[in-house]
C-alpha positions as CSV (number, residue, x, y, z in Angstrom):
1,X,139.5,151.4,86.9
2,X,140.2,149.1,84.1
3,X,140.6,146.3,87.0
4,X,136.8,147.0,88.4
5,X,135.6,147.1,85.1
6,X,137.1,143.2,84.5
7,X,135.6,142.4,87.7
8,X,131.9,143.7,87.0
9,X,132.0,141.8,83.5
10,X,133.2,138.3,85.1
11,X,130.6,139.0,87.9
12,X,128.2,139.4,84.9
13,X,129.7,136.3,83.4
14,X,129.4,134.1,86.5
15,X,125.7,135.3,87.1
16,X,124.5,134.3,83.8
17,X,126.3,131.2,84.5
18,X,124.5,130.6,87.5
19,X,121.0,131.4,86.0
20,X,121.5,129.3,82.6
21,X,122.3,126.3,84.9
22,X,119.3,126.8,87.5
23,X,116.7,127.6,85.0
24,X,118.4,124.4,82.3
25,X,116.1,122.8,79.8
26,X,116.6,119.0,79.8
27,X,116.3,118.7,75.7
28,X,118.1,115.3,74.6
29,X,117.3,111.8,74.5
30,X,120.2,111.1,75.7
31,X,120.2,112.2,79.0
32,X,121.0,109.9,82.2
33,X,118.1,111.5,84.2
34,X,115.2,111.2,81.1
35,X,116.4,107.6,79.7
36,X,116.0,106.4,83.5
37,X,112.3,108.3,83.6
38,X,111.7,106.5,80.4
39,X,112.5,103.0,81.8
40,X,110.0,103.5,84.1
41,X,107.3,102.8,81.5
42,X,108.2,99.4,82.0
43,X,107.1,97.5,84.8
44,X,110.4,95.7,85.5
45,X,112.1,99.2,86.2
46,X,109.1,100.0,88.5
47,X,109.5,97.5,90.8
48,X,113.3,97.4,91.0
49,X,113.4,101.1,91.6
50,X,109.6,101.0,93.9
51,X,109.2,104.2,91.4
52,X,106.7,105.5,89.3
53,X,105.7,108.4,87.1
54,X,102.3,110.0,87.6
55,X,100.8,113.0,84.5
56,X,98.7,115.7,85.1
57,X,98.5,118.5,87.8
58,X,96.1,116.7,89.9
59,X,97.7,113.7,90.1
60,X,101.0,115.5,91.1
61,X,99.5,117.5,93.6
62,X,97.9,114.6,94.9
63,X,101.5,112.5,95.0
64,X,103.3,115.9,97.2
65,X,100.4,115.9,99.7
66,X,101.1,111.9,100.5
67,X,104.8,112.5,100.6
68,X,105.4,110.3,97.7
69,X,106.8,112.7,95.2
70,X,110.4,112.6,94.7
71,X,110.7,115.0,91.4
72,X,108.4,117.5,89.6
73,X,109.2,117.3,86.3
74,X,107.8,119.7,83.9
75,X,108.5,122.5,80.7
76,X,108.2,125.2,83.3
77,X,109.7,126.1,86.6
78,X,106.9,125.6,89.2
79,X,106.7,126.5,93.0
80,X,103.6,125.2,94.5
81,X,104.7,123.1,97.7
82,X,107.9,124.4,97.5
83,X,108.6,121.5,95.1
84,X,112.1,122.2,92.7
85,X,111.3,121.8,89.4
86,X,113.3,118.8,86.5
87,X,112.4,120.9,83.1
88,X,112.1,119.4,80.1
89,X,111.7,119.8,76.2
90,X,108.3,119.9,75.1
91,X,109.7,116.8,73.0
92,X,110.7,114.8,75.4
93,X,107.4,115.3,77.5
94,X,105.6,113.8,74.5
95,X,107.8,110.8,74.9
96,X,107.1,110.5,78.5
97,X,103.5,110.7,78.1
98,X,101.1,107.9,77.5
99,X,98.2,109.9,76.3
100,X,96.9,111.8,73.0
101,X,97.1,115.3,74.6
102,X,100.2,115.4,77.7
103,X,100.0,117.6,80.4
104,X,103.4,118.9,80.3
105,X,103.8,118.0,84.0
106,X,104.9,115.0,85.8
107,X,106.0,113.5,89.2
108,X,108.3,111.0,89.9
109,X,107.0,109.0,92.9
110,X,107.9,106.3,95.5
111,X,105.8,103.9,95.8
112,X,104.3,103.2,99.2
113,X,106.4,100.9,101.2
114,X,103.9,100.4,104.6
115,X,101.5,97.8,104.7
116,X,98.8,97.5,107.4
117,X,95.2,95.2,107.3
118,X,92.5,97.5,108.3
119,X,88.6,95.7,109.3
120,X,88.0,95.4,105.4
121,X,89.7,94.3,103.0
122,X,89.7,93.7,98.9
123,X,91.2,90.7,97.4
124,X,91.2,90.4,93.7
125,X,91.9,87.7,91.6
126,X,92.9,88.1,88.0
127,X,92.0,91.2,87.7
128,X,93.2,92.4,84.1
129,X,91.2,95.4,82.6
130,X,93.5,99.0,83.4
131,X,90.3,100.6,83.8
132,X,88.8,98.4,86.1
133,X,91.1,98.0,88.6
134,X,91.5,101.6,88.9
135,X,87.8,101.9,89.4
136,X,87.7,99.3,92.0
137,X,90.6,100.7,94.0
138,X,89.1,104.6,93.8
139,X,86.1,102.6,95.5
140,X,87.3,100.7,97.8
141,X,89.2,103.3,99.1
142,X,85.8,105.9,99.2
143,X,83.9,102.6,101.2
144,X,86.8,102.0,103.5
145,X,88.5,99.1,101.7
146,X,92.0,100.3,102.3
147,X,94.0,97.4,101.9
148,X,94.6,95.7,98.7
149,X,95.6,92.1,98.0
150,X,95.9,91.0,95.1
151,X,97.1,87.7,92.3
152,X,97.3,87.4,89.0
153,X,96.5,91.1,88.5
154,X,96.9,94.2,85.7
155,X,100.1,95.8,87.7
156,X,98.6,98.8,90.1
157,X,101.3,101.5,88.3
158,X,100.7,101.1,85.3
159,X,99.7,104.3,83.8
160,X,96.1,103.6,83.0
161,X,95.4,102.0,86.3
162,X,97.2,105.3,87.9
163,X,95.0,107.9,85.9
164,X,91.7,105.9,86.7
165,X,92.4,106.1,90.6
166,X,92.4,109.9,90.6
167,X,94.6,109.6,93.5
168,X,93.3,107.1,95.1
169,X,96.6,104.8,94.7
170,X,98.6,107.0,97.3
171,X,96.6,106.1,100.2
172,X,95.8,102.8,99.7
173,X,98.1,99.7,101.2
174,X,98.8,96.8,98.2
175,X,100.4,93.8,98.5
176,X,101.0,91.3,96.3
177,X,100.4,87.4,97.7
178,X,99.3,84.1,96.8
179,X,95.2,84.4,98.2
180,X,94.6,81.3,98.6
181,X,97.6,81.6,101.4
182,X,96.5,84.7,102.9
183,X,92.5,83.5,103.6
184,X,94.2,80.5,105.3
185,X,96.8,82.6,107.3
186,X,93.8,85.4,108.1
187,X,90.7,83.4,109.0
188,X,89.8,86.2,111.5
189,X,88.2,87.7,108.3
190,X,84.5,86.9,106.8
191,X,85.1,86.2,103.0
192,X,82.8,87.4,100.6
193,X,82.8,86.1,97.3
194,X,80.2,86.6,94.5
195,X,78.1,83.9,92.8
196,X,75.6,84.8,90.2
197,X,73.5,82.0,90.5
198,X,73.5,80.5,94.4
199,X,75.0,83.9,96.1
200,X,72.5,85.5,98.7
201,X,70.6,88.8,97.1
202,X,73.5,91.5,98.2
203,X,70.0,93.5,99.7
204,X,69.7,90.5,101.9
205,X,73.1,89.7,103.1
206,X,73.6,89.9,106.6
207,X,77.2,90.1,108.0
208,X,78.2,90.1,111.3
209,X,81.8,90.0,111.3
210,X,83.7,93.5,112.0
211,X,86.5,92.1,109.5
212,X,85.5,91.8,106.1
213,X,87.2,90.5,103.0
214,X,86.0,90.6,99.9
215,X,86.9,88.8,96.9
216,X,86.7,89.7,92.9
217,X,87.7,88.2,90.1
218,X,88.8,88.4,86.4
219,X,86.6,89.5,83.8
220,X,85.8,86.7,82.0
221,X,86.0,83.6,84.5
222,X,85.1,85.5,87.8
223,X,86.9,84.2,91.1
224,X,88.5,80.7,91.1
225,X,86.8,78.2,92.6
226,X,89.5,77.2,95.0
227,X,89.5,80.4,96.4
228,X,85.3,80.7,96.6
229,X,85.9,77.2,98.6
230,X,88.0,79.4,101.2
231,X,85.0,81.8,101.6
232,X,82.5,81.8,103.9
233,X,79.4,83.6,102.1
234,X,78.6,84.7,98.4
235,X,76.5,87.2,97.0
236,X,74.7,88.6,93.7
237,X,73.4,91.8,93.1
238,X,69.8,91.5,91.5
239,X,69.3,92.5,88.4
240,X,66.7,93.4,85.7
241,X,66.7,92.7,81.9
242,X,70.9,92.3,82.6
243,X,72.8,88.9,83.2
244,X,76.0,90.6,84.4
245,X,77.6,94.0,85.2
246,X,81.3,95.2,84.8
247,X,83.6,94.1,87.5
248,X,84.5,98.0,88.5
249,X,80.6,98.8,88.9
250,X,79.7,95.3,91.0
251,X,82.7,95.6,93.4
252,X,81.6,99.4,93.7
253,X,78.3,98.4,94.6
254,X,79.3,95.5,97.0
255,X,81.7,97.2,98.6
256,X,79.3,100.7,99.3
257,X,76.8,97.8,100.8
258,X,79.6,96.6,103.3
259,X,81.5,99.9,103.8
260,X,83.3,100.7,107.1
261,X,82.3,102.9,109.5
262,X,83.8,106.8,109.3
């Protein structure tokens, strides 16, 4: 008796075990798995690992429909997608988050390895503003831009750029590359660039070419002029009362007038 009475109490002991271990809250700063999640705040870490971290529910949801996320990381178990669960402190969710109000839930993500050119194309040069650039790439990837290339750029994972995508960043194709290399290697393309003062009215612009490329550039000193050499047209988008737009509105509105077909 007393023996089956020792073995229901270490049974007990071994199940509690078992559950305090499944169900364990991640709680120091010193752990291996959370300093390694921190690192990835820094771009260095990002690219030697091809990792990211994405916040938010949608944006996790987004990364385990594209088969891009590795962990879900949260301060609750979750099942959806049959994803296992990383729990953390409340406190050390605040230090992973990069906004004023976190979302408690996180994925860490691998960053898309395949690369393919599809008929259009965004090139962008200099591109620096977070915001912008994730603007431009939820575009182009809503008007059939799906390939990226880009120089001289804001990096596409920083955290900023990744909320401002709303998902677009797991289906588009990056690359980073020297342009003025890649028009020369890709003539089959038609470059577009833009030019306020001599480019063709955008309303007016006839292409005829099925692959087009077109080009942006930074903010404050728009595309380089070696690279508007290597293009074959330009365009401006007429305005009233206004002598220039943002960057992430005119590439929106370009690349809606040269969309590809669905």
């Amino acid at each position: 008796m007393r023996s089956q009475i020792a073995k229901f109490w270490l049974l007990f002991f071994l199940c509690d075990i078992i559950d305090l271990v499944i169900n364990m809250v991640i709680s120091s700063p010193g752990n291996n798995f959370f300093k390694d999640l921190m690192k990835l705040k820094q771009k260095k870490y990002r690219l030697q690992t091809n990792q990211f971290l994405v916040e938010g529910l949608h944006l996790v949801k987004e990364a385990i429909a594209c088969g891009l996320c590795l962990e879900v990381i949260s301060k609750d178990k979750v099942t959806f997608w049959n994803k296992d669960t990383v729990v953390l402190s409340e406190s050390l969710l605040r230090l992973l988050s990069d906004v004023e109000e976190p979302q408690d839930i996180f994925a860490l993500c691998q960053m898309r390895t395949d690369f393919s050119l599809g008929n259009r194309i965004l090139l962008l040069d200099g591109i620096q503003d977070p915001g912008n650039l994730g603007t431009l790439l939820r575009s182009a990837k809503a008007f059939g831009f799906e390939t990226v290339i880009f120089e001289n750029t804001v990096d596409l994972y920083n955290s900023k750029v990744i909320r401002s995508t709303q998902g677009a960043i797991f289906l588009m194709t990056c690359r980073q590359a020297v342009l003025s290399s890649f028009m020369k290697e890709h003539r089959e393309y038609h470059y577009i660039g833009t030019d306020v003062k001599l480019g063709t009215p955008l309303n007016e612009a006839k292409i005829s070419s099925e692959k087009i490329g077109l080009l942006l550039g930074n903010e404050a000193q728009g595309v380089r002029k070696e690279l508007m050499d290597l293009t074959q047209s330009s365009v401006t988008i007429e305005m009233g009362g206004m002598e220039s737009i943002n960057v992430g509105v005119a590439g929106g509105i370009i690349m809606y007038r040269f969309r590809g077909k669905k």
